[in-house]
N, C-alpha and C positions, 0 to 999 in steps of 0.2 A: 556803224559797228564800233563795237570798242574794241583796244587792242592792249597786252599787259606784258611786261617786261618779259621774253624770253619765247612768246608767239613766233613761231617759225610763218613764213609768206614767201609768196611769189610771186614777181613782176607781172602785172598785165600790161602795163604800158603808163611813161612816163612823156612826160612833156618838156624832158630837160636834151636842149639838143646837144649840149657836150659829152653826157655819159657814153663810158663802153656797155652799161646793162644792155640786158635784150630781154621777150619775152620771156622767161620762163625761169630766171636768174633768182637762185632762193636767198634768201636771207633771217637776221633773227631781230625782232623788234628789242630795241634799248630802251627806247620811251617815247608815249604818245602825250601830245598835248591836244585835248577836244578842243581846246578855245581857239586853235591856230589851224583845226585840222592838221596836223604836222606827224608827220610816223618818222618818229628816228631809227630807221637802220641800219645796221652791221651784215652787208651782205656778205657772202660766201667768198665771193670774187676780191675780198680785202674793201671795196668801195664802202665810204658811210652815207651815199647822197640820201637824202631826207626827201619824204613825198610829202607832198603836197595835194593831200587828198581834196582840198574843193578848187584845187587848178589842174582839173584832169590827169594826175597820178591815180594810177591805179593798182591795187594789189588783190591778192585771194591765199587764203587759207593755204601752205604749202601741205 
């Protein structure tokens, strides 16, 4: 999937054991790098953690 600056998403599930995210936690895309799989987000909750979409992050469509 591609994603473009300003895409609203929501967590399905991260592989980062430090964050407070939780399922369902929305946010807005700042920038996607396809070479990295990388989704830079600005979640709601203040957090920027960044997915890592081919290490088991996961998002959908908010």
């Amino acid at each position: 999937m591609t994603y473009k600056r300003g895409d609203r998403i929501a967590l399905i599930h991260t592989t980062d054991p430090h964050t407070d995210l939780t399922e369902g936690d929305e946010g807005t895309v700042h920038r996607y790098d396809p070479n990295l799989a990388q989704l830079y987000v600005t979640w709601d909750s203040g957090s920027t953690l960044s997915m890592l979409l081919d290490d088991g992050d996961e998002v959908r469509p908010a």
